[in-house]
C-alpha positions as CSV (number, residue, x, y, z in Angstrom):
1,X,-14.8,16.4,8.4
2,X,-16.3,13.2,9.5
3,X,-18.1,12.6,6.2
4,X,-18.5,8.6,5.1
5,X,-15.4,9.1,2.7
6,X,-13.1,10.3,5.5
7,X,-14.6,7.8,7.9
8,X,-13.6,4.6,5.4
9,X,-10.4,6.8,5.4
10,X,-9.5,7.0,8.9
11,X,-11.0,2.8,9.4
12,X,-8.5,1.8,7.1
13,X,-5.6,3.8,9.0
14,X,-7.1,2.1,12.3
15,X,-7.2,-1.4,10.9
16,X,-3.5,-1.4,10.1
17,X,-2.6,-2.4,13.7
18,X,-5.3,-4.9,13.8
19,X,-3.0,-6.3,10.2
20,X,0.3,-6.4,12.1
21,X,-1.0,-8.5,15.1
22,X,-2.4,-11.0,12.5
23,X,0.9,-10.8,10.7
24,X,2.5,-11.8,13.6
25,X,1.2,-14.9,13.9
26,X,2.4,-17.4,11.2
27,X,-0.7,-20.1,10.8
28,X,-2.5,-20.3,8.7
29,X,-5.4,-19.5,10.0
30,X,-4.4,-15.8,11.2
31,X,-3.4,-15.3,7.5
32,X,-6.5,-16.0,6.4
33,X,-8.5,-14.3,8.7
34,X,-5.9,-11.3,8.0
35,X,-7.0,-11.7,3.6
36,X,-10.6,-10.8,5.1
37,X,-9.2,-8.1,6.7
38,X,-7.4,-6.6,4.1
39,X,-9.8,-7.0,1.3
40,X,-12.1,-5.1,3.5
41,X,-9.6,-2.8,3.6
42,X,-8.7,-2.7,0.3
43,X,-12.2,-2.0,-0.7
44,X,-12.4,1.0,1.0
45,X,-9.7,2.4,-0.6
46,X,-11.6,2.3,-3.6
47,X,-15.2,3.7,-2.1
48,X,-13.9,6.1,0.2
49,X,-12.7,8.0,-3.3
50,X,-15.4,7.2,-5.2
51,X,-18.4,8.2,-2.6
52,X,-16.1,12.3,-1.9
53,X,-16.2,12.3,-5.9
54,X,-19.5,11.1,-6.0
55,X,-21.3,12.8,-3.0
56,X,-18.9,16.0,-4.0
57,X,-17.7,16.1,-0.8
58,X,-14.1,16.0,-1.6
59,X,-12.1,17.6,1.4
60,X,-9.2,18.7,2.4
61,X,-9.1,16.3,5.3
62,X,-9.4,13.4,3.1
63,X,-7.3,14.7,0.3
64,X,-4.4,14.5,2.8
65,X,-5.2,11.6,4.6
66,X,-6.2,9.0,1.9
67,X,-2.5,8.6,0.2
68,X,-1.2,8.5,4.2
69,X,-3.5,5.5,4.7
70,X,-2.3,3.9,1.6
71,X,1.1,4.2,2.7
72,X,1.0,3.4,6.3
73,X,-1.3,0.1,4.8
74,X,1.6,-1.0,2.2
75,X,4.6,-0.2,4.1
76,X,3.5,-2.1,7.3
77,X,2.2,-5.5,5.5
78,X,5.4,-5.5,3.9
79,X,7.6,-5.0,7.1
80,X,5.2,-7.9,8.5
81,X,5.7,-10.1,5.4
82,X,9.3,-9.6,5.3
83,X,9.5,-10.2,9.2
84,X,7.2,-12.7,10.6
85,X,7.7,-16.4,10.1
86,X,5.1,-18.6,8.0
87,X,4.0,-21.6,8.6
88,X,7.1,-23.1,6.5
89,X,9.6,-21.3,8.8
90,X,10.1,-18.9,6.1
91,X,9.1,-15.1,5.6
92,X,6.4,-14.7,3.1
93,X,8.6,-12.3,1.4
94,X,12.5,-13.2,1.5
95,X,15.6,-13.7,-0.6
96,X,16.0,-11.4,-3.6
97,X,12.0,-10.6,-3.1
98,X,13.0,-7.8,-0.8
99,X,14.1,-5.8,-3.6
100,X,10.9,-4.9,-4.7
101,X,9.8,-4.4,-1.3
102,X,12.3,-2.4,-0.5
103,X,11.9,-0.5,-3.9
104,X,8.1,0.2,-2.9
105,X,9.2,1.2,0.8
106,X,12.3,3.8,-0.3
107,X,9.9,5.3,-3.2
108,X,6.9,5.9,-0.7
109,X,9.6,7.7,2.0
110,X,10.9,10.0,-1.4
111,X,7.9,11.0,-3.1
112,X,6.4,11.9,0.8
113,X,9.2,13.9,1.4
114,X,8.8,15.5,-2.2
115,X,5.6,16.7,-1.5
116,X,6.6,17.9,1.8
117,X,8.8,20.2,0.3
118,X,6.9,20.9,-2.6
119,X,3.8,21.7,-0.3
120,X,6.2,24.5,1.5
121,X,6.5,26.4,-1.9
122,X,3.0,26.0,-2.7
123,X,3.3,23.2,-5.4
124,X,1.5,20.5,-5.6
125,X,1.5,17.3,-7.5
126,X,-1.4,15.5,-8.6
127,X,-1.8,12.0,-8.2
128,X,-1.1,10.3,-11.8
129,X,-3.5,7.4,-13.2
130,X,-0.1,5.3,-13.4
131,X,0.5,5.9,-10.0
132,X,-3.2,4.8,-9.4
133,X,-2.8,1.8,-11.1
134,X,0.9,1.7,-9.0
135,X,-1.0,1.2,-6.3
136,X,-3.8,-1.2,-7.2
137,X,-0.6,-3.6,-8.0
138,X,0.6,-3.0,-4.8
139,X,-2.1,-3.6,-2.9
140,X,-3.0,-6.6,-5.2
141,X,0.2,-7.7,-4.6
142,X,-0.2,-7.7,-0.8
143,X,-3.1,-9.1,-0.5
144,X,-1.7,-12.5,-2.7
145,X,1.2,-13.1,-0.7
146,X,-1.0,-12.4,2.6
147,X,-3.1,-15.3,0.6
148,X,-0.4,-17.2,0.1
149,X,0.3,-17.5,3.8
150,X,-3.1,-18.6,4.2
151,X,-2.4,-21.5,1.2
152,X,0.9,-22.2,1.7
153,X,-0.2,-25.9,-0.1
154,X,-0.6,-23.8,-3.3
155,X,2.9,-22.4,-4.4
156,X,1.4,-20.9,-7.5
157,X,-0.2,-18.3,-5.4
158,X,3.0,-16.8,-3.7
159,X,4.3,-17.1,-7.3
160,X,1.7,-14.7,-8.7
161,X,1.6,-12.4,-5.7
162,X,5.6,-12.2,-6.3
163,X,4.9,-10.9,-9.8
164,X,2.4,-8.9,-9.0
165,X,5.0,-7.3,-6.6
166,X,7.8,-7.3,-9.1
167,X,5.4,-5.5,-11.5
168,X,4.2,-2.8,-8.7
169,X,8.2,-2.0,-7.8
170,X,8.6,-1.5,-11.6
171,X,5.7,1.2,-11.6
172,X,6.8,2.3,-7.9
173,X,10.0,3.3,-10.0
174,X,8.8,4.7,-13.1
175,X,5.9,6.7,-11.1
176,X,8.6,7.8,-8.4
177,X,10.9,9.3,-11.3
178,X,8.2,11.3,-12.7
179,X,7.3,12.7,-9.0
180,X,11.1,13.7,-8.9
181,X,11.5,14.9,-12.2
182,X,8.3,17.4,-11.8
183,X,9.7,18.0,-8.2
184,X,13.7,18.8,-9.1
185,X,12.2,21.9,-11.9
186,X,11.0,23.2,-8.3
187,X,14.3,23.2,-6.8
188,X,17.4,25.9,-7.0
């Protein structure tokens, strides 16, 4: 259980409340020590995948725990960056922005849920490589508007990081309907 891959797991479900607190804040300065942070983070997404596949010590543990770690990561930066002020006065993520945040946070609620259920009757739903990609626009996306907070005197990087966030909602949706689809030929 406490291999290196479920470690970098279980460090990136500890650091999120370490994120928050520097969320909080709205200097500068706290955003960028919180970019550090979440590229560190980030990073271990990537390795604590690569080293169970690699080291073939892919477990149960960390097969369960690694898509809860994503989505306790995303959904509280985005509560944070839809909540806390930034240096202008202004949530990093406001106005008709929420919509894609909120797209991100309803599709990560369904598809948990879905496999929930699905896990009850013995089904289960492999993780798609569009819904790996999903979330390396997410957490792309996160990471340039926690950027952005950082560099508020560069506009085009809360511009990019918007897109970026646009264009992870519009795989959140297309991922989340084939989740649903596969999960609703389960269902009476």
């Amino acid at each position: 259980m406490l291999t290196l891959p479920n470690l970098l797991t279980l460090s990136r479900i500890l650091a999120v409340p370490l994120l928050v607190f520097l969320l909080w804040k709205p200097s500068w300065w706290d955003y960028g020590i919180t970019f550090i942070l979440y590229c560190i983070v980030g990073i271990t997404d990537y390795f604590d995948g690569y080293l169970a596949r690699a080291q073939g010590t892919v477990s149960r543990l960390g097969v369960f725990l690694d898509p809860i770690a994503d989505k306790i990561m995303v959904a509280a930066v985005i509560v944070m960056l839809v909540s806390s002020r930034a240096s202008s006065g202004e949530p990093i993520i406001h106005g008709f922005h929420i919509i894609p945040a909120l797209i991100i946070l309803l599709r990560e609620i369904i598809v948990s849920g879905l496999r929930e259920f699905l896990a009850g009757l013995q089904v289960s739903i492999p993780v798609s490589q569009l819904a790996k990609w999903k979330t390396t626009f997410q957490l792309v996306s996160l990471g340039g508007l926690i950027l952005a907070g950082a560099l508020p005197q560069w506009p085009l990087v809360h511009l990019g990081a918007l897109v970026f966030l646009w264009a992870a909602a519009a795989l959140t949706l297309v991922t989340g309907w084939d989740y649903l689809r596969t999960g609703l030929k389960h269902m009476d």
